[in-house]
DSSP file (Angstrom, degrees, kcal/mol; ACC not computed):
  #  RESIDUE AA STRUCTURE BP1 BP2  ACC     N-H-->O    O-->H-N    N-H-->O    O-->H-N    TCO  KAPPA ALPHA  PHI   PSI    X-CA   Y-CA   Z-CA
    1    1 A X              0   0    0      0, 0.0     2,-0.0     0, 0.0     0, 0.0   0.000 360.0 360.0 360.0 128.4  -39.9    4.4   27.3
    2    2 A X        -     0   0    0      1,-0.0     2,-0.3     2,-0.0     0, 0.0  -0.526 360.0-156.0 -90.1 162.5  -35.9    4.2   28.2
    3    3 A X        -     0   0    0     -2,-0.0     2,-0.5     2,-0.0    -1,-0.0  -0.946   8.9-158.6-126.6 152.0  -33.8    6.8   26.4
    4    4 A X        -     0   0    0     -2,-0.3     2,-0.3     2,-0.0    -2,-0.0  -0.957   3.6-161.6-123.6 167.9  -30.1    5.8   26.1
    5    5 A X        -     0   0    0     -2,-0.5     2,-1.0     0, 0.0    -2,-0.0  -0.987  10.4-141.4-132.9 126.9  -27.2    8.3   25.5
    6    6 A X        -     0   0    0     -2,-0.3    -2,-0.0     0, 0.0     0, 0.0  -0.879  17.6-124.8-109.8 147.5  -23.9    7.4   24.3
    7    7 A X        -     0   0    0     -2,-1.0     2,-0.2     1,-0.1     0, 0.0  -0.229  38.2-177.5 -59.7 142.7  -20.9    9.2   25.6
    8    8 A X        -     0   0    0      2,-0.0     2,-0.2     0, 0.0    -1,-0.1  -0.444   5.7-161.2-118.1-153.2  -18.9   10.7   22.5
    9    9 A X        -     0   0    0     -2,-0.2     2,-0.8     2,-0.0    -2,-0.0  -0.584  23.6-107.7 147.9 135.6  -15.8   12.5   22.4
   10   10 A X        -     0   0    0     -2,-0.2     2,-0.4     2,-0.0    -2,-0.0  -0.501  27.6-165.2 -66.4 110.7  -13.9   14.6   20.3
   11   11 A X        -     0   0    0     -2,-0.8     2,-0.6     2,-0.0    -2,-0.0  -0.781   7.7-157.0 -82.4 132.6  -10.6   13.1   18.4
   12   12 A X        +     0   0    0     -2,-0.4     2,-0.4     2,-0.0    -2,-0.0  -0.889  18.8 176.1-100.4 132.7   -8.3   15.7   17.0
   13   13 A X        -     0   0    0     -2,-0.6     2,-0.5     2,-0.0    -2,-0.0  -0.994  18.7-135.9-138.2 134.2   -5.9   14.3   14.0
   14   14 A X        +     0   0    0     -2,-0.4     2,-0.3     3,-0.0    -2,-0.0  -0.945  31.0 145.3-121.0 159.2   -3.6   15.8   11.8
   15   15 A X        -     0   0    0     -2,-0.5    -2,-0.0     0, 0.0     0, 0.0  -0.966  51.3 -74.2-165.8 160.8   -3.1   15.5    8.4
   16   16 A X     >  -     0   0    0     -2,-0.3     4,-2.1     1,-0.1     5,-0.0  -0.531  40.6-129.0 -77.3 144.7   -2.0   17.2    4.9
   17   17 A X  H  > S+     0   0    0      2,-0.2     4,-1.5     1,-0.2    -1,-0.1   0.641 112.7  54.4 -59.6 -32.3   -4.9   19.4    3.8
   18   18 A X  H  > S+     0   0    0      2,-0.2     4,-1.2     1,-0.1    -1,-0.2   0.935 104.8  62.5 -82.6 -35.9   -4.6   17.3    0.0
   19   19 A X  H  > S+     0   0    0      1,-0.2     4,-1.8     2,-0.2     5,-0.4   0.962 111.5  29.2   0.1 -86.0   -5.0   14.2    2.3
   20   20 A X  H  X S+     0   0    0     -4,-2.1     4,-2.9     2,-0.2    -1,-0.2   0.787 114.1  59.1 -71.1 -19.3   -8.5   15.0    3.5
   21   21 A X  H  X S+     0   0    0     -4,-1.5     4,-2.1     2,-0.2     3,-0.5   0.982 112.7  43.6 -73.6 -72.2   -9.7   16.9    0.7
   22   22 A X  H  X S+     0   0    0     -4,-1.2     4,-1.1     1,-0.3    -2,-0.2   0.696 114.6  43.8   4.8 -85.8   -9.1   13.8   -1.3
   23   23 A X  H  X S+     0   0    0     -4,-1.8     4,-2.0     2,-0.2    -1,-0.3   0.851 112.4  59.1 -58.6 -38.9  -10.5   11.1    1.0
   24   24 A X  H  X>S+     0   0    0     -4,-2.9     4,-2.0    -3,-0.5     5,-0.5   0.991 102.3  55.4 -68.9 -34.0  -13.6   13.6    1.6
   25   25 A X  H  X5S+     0   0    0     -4,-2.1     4,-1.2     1,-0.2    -2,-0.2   0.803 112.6  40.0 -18.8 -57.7  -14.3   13.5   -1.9
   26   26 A X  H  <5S+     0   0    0     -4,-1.1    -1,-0.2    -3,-0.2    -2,-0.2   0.617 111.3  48.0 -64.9 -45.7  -14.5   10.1   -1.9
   27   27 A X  H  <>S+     0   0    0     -4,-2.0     5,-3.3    -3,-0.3    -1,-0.2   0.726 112.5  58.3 -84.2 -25.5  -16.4    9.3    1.3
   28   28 A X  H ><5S+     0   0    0     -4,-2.0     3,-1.9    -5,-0.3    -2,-0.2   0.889 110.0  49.6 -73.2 -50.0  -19.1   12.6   -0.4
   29   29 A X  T 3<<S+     0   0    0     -4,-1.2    -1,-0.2    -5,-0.5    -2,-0.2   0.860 109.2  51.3 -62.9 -13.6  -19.3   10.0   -3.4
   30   30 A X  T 3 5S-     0   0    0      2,-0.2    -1,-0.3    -5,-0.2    -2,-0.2   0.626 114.3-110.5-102.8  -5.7  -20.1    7.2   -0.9
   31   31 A X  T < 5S+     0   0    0     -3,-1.9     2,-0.3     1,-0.2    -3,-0.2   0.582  89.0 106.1 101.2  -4.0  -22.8    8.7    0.8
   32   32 A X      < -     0   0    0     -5,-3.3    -1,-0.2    -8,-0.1    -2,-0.2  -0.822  52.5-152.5-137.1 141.9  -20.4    9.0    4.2
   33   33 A X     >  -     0   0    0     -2,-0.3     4,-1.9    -3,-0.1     5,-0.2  -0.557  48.9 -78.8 -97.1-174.8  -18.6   12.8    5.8
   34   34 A X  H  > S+     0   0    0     -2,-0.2     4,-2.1     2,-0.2     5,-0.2   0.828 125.8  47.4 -39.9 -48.7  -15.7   12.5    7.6
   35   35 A X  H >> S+     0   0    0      2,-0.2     4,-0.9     1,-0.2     3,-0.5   1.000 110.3  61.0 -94.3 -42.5  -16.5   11.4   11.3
   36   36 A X  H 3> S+     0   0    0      1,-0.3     4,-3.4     3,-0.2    -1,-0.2   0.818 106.0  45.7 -34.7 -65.2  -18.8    8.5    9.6
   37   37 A X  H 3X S+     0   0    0     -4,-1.9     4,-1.2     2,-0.3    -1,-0.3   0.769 115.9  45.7 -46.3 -60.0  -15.9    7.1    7.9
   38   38 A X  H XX S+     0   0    0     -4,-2.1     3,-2.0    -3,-0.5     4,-0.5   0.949 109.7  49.7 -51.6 -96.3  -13.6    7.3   10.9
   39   39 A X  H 3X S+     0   0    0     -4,-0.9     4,-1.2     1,-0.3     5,-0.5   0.708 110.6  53.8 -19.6 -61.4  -15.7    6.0   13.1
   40   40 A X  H 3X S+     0   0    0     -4,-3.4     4,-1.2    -5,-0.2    -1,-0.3   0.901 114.3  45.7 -17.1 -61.3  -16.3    3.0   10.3
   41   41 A X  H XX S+     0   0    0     -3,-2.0     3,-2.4    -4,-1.2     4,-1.8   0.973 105.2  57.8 -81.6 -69.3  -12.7    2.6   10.4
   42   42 A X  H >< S+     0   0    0     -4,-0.5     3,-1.0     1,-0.3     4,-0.3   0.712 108.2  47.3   9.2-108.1  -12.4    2.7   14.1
   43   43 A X  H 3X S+     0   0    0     -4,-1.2     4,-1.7     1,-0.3     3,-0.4   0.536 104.2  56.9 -40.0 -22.0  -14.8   -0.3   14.5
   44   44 A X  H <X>S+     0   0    0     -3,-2.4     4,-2.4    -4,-1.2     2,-0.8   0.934 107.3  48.4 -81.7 -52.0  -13.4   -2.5   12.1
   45   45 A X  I <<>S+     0   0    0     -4,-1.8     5,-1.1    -3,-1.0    -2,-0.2   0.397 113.3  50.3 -75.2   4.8  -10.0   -2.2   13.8
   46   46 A X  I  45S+     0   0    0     -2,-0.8    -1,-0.3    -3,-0.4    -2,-0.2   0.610 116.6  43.9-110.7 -59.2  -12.0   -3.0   17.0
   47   47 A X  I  <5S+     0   0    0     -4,-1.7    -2,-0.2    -3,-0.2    -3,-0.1   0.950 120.1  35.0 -45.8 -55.7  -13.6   -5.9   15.2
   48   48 A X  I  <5S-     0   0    0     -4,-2.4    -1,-0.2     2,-0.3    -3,-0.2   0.782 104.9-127.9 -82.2 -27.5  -10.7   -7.4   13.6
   49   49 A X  I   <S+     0   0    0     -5,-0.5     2,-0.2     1,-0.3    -3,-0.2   0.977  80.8  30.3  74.5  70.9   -8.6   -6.5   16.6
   50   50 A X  S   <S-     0   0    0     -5,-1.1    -1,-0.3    -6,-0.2    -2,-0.3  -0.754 111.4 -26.4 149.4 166.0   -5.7   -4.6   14.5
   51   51 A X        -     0   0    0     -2,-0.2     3,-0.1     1,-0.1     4,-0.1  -0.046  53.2-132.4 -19.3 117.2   -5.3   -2.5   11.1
   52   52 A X  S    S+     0   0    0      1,-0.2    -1,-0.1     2,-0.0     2,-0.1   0.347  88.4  55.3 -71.9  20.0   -8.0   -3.4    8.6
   53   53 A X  S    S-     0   0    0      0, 0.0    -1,-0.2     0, 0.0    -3,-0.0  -0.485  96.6 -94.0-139.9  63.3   -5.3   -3.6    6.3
   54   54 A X        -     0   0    0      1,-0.1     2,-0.4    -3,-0.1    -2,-0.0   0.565  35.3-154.7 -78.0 123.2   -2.0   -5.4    5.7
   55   55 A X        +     0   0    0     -4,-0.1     2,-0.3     2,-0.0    -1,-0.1  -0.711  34.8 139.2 -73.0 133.8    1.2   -3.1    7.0
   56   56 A X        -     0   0    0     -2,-0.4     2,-0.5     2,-0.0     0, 0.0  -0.862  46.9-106.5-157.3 161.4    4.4   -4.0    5.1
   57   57 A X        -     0   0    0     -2,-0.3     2,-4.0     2,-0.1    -2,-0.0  -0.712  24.1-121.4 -95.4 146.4    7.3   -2.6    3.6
   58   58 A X  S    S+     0   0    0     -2,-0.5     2,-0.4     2,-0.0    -1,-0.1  -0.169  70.5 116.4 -69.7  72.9    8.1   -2.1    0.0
   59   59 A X        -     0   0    0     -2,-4.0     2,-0.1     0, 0.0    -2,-0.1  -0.987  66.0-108.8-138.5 137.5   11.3   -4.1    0.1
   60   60 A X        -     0   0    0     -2,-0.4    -3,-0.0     4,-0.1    -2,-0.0  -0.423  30.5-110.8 -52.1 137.4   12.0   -7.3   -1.8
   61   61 A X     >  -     0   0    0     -2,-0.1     4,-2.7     1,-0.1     5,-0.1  -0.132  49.4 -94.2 -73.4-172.8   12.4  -10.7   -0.1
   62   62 A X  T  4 S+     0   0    0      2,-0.2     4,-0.5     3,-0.2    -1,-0.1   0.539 126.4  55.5 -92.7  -1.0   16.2  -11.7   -0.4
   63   63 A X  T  > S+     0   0    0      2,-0.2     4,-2.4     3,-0.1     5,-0.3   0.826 117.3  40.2 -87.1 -33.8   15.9  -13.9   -3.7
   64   64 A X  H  > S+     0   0    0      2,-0.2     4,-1.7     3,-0.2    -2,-0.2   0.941 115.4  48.1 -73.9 -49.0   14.3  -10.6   -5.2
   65   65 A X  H  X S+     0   0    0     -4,-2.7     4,-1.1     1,-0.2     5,-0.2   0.963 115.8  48.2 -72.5 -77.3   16.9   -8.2   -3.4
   66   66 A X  H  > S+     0   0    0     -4,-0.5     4,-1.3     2,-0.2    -2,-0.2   0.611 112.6  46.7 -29.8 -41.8   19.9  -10.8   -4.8
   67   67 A X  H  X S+     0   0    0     -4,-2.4     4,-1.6     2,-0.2     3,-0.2   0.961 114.0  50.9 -94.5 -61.7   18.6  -10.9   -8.5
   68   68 A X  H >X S+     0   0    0     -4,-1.7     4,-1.2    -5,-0.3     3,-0.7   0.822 110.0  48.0 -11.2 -81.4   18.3   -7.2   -8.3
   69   69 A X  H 3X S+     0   0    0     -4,-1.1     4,-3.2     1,-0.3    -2,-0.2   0.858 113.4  46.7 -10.9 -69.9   21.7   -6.9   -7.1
   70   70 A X  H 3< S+     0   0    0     -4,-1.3    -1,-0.3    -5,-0.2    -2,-0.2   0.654 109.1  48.3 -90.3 -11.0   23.2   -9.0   -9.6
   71   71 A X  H XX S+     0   0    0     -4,-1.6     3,-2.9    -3,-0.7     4,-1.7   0.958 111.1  56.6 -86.8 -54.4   21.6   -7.8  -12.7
   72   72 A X  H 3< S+     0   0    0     -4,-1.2     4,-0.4     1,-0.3    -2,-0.2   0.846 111.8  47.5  42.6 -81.8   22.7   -4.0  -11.2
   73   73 A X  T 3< S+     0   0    0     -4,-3.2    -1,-0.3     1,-0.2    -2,-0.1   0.330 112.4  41.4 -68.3   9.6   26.0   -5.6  -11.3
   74   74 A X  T <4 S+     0   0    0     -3,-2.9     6,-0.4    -5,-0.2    -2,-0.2   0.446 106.2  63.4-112.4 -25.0   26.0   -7.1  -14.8
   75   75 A X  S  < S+     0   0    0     -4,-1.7    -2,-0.2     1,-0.2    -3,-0.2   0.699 106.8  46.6 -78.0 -11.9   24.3   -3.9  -16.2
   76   76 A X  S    S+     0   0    0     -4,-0.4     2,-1.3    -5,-0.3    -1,-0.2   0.437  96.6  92.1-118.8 -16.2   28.1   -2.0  -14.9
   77   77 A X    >   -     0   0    0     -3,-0.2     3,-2.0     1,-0.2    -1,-0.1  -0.653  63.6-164.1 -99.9  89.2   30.0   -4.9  -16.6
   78   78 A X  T 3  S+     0   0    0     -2,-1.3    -1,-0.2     1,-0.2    -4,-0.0   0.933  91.0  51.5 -32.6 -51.6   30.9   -4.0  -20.2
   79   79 A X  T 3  S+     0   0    0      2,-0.0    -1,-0.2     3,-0.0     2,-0.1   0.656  82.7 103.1 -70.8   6.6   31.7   -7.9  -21.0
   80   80 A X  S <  S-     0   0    0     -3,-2.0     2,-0.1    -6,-0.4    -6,-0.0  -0.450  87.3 -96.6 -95.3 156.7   28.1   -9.6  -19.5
   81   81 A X        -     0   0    0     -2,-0.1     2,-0.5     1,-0.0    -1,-0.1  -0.411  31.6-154.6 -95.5 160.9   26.1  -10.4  -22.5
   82   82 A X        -     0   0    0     -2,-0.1     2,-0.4    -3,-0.1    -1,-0.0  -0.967   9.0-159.7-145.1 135.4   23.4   -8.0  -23.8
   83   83 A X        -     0   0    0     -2,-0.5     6,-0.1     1,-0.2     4,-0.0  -0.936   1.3-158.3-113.6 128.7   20.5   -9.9  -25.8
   84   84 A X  S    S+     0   0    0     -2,-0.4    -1,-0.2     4,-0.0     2,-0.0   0.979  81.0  32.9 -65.9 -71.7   18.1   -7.5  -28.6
   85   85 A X  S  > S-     0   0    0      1,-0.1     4,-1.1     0, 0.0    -1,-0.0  -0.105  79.3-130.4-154.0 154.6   15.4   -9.4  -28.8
   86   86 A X  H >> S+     0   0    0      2,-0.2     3,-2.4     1,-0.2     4,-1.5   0.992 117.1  61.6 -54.0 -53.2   13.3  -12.3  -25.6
   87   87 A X  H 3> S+     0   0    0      1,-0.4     4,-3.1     2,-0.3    -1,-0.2   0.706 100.4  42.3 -84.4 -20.7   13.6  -14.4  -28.3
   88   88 A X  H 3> S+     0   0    0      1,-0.2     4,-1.8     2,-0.2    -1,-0.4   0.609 111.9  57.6 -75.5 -15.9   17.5  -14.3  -28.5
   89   89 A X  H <X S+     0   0    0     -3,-2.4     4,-1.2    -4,-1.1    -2,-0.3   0.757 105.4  49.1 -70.3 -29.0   17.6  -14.6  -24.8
   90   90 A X  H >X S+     0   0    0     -4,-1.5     3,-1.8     2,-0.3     4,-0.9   0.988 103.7  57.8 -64.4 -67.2   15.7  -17.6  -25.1
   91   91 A X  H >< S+     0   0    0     -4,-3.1     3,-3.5     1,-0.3    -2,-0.2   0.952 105.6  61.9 -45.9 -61.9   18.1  -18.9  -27.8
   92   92 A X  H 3< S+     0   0    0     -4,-1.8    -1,-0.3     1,-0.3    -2,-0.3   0.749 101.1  40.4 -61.5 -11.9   20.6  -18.3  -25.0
   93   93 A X  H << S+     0   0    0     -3,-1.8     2,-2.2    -4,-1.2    -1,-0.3   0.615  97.3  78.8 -97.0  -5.6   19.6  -20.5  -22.4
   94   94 A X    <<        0   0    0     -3,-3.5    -1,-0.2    -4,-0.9    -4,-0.0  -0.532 360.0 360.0-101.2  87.6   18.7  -23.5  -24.9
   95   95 A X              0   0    0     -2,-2.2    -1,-0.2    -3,-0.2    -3,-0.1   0.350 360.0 360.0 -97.7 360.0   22.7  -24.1  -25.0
């Protein structure tokens, strides 16, 4: 009968204390502690070869960052027109 052994090693991380309490909750509700769940995470990012997750920033694309912008700037402008109601905006575009 072969035995095998696999090599570990310890990883050290830090992180805010409401961080891990949080996510150990969660992983206790899943059946999984801590180094299960890392390790998980670990092997998808081995699998997938990256993040298992999509990175981005919370920023607008530039049609969204311009309409932003220009309502900003209408909201500052006493004379730009100010509608009560959708339905009177509505009424304003069927000119």
């Amino acid at each position: 009968m072969e035995v095998f052994y696999i090599a570990t090693t310890n990883l050290n991380i830090r992180t805010d204390k409401e961080i891990k309490d949080q996510a150990e909750k969660i992983f206790n509700e899943l059946g999984l502690n801590m180094t299960t769940a890392v390790n998980m995470f670990l092997r998808t990012v081995i699998r997938e070869h990256g993040i298992p997750f999509e990175l981005k920033l919370d920023a607008p694309n530039n049609i969204t960052a311009t309409a932003i912008e220009e309502g900003r700037k209408m909201m500052k402008d006493p004379s730009s027109p100010r509608y009560s109601s959708m339905d009177a905006l509505k009424d304003a575009f069927n000119v």
